[in-house]
C-alpha positions, -999 to 999 in steps of 0.1 A, spaced: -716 -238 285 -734 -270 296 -730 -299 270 -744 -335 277 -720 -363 266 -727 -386 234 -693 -405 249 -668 -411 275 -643 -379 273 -622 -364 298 -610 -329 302 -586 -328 331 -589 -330 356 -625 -346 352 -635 -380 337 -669 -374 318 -692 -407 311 -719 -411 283 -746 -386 291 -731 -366 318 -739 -332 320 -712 -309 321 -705 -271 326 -669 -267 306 -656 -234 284 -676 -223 259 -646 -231 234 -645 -264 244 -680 -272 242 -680 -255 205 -650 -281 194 -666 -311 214 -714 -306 200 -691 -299 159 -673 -332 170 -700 -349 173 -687 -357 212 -712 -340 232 -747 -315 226 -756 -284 242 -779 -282 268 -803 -258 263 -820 -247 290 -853 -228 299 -849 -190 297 -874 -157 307 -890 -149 271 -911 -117 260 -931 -113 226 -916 -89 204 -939 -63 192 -938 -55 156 -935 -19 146 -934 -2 111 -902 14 111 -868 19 133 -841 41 138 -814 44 117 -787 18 121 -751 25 113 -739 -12 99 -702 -14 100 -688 -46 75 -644 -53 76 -637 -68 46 -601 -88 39 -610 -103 7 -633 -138 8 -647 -116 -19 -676 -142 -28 -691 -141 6 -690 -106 11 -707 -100 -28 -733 -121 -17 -735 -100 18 -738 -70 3 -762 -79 -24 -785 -91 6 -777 -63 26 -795 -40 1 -819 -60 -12 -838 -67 24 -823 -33 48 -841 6 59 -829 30 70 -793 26 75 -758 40 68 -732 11 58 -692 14 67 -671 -8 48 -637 -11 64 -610 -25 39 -583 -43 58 -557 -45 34 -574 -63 9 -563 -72 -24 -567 -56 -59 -589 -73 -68 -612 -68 -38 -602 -31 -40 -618 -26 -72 -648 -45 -62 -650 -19 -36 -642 12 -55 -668 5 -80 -695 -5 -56 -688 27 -34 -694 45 -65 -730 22 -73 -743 22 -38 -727 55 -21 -713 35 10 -690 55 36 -652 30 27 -623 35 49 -594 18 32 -560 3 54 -534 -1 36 -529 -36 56 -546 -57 80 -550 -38 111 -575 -65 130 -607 -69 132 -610 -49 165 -592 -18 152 -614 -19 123 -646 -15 141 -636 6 163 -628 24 130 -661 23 118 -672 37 151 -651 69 146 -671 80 115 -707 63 128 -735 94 126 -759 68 145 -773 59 178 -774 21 168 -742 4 155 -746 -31 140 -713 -50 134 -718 -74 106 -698 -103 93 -682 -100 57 -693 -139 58 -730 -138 62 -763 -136 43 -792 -112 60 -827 -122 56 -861 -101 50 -869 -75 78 -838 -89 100 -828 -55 111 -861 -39 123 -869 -72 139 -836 -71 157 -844 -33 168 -872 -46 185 -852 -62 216 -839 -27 225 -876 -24 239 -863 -47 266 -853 -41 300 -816 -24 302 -809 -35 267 -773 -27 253 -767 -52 229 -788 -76 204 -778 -102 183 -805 -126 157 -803 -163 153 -781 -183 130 -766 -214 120 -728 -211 135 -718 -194 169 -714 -208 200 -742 -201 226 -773 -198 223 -783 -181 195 -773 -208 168 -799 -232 154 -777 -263 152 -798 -285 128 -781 -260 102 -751 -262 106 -740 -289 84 -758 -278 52 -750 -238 59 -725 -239 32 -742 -242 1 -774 -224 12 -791 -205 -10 -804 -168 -3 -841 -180 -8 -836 -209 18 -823 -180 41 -852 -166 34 -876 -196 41 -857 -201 73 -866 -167 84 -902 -171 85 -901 -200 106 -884 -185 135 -904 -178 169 -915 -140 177 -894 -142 209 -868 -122 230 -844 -138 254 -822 -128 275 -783 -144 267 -747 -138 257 -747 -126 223 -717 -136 198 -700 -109 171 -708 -125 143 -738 -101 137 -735 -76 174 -759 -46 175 -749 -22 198 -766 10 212 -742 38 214 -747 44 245 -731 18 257 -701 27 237 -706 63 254 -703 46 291 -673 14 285 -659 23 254 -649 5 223 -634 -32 214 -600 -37 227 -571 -38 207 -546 -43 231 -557 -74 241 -575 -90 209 -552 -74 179 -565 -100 158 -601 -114 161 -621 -135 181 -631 -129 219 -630 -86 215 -669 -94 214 -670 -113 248 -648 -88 266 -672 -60 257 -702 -77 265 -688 -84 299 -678 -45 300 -708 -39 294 -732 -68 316 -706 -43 342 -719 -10 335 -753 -22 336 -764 -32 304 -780 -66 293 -777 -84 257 -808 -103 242 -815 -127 216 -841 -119 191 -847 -150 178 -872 -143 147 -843 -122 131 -821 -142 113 -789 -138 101 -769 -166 80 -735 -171 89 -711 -192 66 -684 -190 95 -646 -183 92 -644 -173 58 -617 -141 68 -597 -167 85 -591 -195 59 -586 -169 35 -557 -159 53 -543 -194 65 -553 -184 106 -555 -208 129 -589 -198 141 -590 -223 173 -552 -210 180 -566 -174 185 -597 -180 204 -577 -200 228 -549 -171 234 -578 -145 232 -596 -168 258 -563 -166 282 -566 -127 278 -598 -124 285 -594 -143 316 -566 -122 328 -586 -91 314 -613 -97 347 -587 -85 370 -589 -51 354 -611 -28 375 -610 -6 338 -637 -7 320 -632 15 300 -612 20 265 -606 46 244 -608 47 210 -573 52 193 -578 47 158 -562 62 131 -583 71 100 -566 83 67 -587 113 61 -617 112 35 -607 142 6 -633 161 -3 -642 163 -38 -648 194 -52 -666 198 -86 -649 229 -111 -674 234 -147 -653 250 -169 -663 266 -202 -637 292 -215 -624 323 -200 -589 308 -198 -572 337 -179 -600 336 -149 -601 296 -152 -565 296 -147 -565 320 -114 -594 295 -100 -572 263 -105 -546 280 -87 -561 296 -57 -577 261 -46 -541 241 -53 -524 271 -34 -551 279 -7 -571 246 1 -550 230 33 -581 200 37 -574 173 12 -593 178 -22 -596 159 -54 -604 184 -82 -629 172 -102 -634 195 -135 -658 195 -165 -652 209 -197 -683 222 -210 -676 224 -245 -648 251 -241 -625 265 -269 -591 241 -279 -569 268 -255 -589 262 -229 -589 223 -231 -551 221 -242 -545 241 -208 -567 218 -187 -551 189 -205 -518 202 -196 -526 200 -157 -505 174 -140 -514 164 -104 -531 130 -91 -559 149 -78 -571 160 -110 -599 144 -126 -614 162 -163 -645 148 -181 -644 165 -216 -683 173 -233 -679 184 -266 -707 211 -262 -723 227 -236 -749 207 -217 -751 233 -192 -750 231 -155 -774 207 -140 -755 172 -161 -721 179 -148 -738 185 -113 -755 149 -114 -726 132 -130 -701 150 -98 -730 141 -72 -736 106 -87 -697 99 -93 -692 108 -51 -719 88 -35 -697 74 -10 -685 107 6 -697 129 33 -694 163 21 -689 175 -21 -675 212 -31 -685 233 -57 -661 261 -69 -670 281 -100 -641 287 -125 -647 327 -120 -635 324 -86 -603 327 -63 -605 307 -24 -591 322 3 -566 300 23 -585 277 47 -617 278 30 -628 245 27 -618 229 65 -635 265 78 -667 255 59 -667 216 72 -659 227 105 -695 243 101 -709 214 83 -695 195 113 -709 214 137 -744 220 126 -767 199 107 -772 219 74 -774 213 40 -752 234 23 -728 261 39 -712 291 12 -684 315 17 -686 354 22 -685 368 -12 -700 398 -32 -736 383 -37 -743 377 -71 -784 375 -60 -812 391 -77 -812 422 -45 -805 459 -52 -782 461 -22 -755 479 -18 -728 460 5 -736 421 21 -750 431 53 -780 453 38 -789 414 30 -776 396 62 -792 425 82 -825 401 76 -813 367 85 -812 349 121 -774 343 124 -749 328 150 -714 337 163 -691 308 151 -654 303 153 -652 342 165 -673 349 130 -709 349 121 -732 322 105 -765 331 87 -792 308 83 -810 307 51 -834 285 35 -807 283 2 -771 292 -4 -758 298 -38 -732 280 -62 -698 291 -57 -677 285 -23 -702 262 -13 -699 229 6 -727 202 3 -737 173 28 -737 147 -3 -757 121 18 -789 147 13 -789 144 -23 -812 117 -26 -822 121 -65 -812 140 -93 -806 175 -101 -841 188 -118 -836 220 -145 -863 244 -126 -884 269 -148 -868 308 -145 -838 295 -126 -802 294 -136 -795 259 -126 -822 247 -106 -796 242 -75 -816 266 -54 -848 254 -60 -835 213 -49 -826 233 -16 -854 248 -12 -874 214 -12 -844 200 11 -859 224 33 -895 221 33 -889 184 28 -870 174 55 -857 205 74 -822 211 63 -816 248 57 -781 259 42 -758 290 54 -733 318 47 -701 315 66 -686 349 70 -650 334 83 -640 328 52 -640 346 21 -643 344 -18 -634 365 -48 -655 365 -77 -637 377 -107 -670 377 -131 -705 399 -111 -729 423 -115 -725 457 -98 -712 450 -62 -679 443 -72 -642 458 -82 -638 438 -112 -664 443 -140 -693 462 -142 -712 437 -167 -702 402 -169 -690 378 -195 -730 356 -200 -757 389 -214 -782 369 -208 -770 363 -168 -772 400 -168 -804 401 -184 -819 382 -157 -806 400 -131 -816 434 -138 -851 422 -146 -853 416 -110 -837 441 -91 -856 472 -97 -881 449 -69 -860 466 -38 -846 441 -18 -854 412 -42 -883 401 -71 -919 394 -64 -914 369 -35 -889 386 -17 -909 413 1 -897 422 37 -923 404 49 -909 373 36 -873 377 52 -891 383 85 -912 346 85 -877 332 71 -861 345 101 -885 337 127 -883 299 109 -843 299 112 -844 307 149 -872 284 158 -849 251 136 -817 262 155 -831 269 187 -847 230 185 -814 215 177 
């Protein structure tokens, strides 16, 4: 960096004299302009206009936290308050318990994706982390220690429109290089949220080209794709991992930008004072390893992270019928090999019933008890609401028994293609007068999957089911004629934004309680259920909507989503 002298200073081997310019390491030149001893020269660089745009892509924004829990309550809040169209990863790096309760209950409020470490694994391994479970094309890592201001995020978007652009970064009040504003830097402290705010209307509607510095890094992924991610190896800790990938990147042709009418506040080394680091003692190791790092032809690194897998939660509504609730229980705690957390509500059942749930003693049992039956929509909301922060939800009626390997067979569809809601094979307890499954397959577009078959359908039932929870985007509405209104919220998932849900026949269910197509019962345990049933079967293949012709536009719609994806 080039710095002009306010004093004599020398930095061997040279002598520097009052208002010599000088071109020394950037880490020196940061000690030196917050020293008061010299100030950077800023020099003349190629700008474009931005152009302003309505919307962006979606942005995955990856946040480590290691406690300096008042910065990053403040980060989030601003986070929230002025962000679109993004999916936030909060990394936990060991925090403490205080910090981890902050983050449990927030999870829970604003249906973040959290990976938790047990300790402090760096801030490299972290987001690299975060990259592991990223679902976007655009990865922003964000400081636990800074304050985002109105718009920041679709105005930093905007210098991807540049030539070869890999990697932006906004302005601020504390980095080295370029991108820091330096008349802020003594009063960024104590800074208010609405002067971050009245800063951020000041700011130029420029682009320009320069290094760009981690405090606030936007990446596209594919850059990630072509050099890989931070590296570990050399930068366990923090500080530097930034520089080394820009330069991987600057070598696989990429460029990095500034977009200096985004701006990002930056309080600066909060992480590190909170854990007595020597911050200037690690960028000046990292500084020696990035050095050394240049005489690696490898640009490439692989991503080696470790994350504890994410349960799934599955949600069990329980209201009597002891002997087939107790078969359920068992079959998923005997033949679900993913990790689960069980998640039941009582629904008003009989003293039996809740002194046997009540007796149930594993950690990944969770019972909410209702003293009546509210039916089935409240105890879906309260599940869906309760697991905001997770990919995929379960639900398992307590009239049924899992196979072994249901649930990872059902997310290893989920993973694979971009539906909904997947369900098990089971005896279909849908209003059709069929006889076996396949005189209703026989009408859907379907797939060969993991040496089985996958059916399209614009809805899948209740039972055996696995949900993509990020799709559930309001509450649960009790639908007119319907048993739980369930169906009907996939439908509109459909229409709304193209997410149809499947049957999975690798994997199949029992249903101790059905209508007709099954060895159990011949009537089941709810009259009224049966009521409903038979009122619509005498319509042949289903009721009034259902007509052949129906199945064949549902069809010809499956095939046309899955041959676009």
């Amino acid at each position: 960096m080039k710095v002009k002298l306010l004093q004599k200073k020398n930095l061997t081997p040279n002598h520097y004299t009052t208002g010599q310019i000088a071109d020394i390491p950037n880490n020196v030149a940061g000690r030196w302009i917050n020293r008061g001893i010299a100030t950077e020269v800023i020099e003349d660089l190629p700008t474009i206009k931005s152009v302003k745009t309505k919307g962006h892509d979606r942005v995955s924004i990856i946040i480590l936290v290691k406690d300096a829990l008042s910065y990053f309550k403040r980060c989030l809040e601003s986070i929230i308050k002025y962000t679109s169209n993004y999916e936030l990863i909060i990394i936990d790096n060991g925090s403490s318990p205080l910090t981890k309760k902050y983050l449990s209950e927030s999870q829970v409020k604003h249906g973040f994706i959290l990976i938790t470490n047990k300790d402090n694994k760096g801030f490299s391994y972290g987001c690299n982390q975060g990259i592991k479970v990223s679902t976007c094309d655009y990865i922003c890592f964000l400081n636990s220690d800074t304050l985002v201001s109105p718009d920041w995020l679709s105005k930093l978007m905007q210098g991807f429109k540049m030539p070869d652009a890999g990697i932006v970064g906004p302005s601020t009040c504390w980095c080295a290089g370029k991108q820091m504003m330096r008349d802020l830097r003594i009063k960024r402290i104590g800074i208010t949220q609405e002067e971050v705010n009245r800063i951020s209307k000041t700011l130029p509607n420029v682009i320009a080209e320069t290094e760009i510095y981690g405090f606030c890094y936007l990446v596209a992924k594919r850059v990630i794709d072509k050099i890989g991610v931070f590296d570990v190896g050399r930068y366990p800790i923090g500080s530097t991992e930034e520089k080394d990938f820009s330069w991987r990147a600057h070598k696989a042709g990429f460029k990095s930008y500034h977009v200096k009418n985004s701006y990002v506040h930056h309080f600066g080394g909060a992480t590190f004072k909170e854990l007595g680091i020597d911050g200037h003692a690690i960028r000046v190791k990292n500084d020696m390893a990035f050095t050394d790092r240049k005489k690696d032809p490898n640009i490439y690194i692989d991503n080696t992270t470790i994350i504890d897998v994410q349960p799934v939660p599955i949600l069990m509504i329980v209201l009597d019928r002891l002997e087939y609730t107790k078969q359920a229980i068992e079959a998923i705690f005997k033949n679900t090999l993913y990790p689960f957390k069980l998640f039941i509500f009582n629904n008003g059942s009989n003293a039996e019933t809740t002194d046997y749930l009540n007796s149930l003693d594993d950690s990944r049992i969770e019972i909410h008890h209702s003293k009546t039956n509210v039916g089935l929509v409240p105890p879906m909301n309260m599940f869906f609401d309760k697991f905001r922060g997770y990919k995929y939800v379960a639900k398992v009626d307590n009239d049924t028994v899992v196979s072994p390997g249901w649930l990872g067979k059902l997310k290893a569809v989920l993973d694979k293609f971009p539906l909904f809601t997947v369900e098990a094979n089971h005896y279909l307890a849908m209003p059709f007068r069929i006889k076996t499954n396949d005189d209703f397959y026989k009408h859907l577009f379907g797939v060969e999957f993991e040496g089985s078959k996958l059916y399209f359908y614009n809805c899948s039932g209740g039972t055996g089911q696995l949900i993509r929870r990020g799709l559930i985007d309001r509450p649960i509405s009790e639908a007119k004629g319907s048993l739980s209104g369930w169906v009907t919220y996939q439908n509109a998932k459909l229409k709304s934004q193209g997410y149809p849900s499947g049957f999975y026949l690798g994997t199949w269910i029992d249903r101790l309680d059905q209508v007709d197509t099954n060895k159990y019962k011949a009537i089941s345990d709810y009259p009224q259920y049966d009521k409903m049933i038979n009122k619509m079967r005498p319509y042949g293949i289903g009721y009034y909507k259902m007509t052949p012709n129906y199945f064949v536009k549902i069809k010809r719609d499956m095939e046309k989503w899955y041959n676009g994806l």
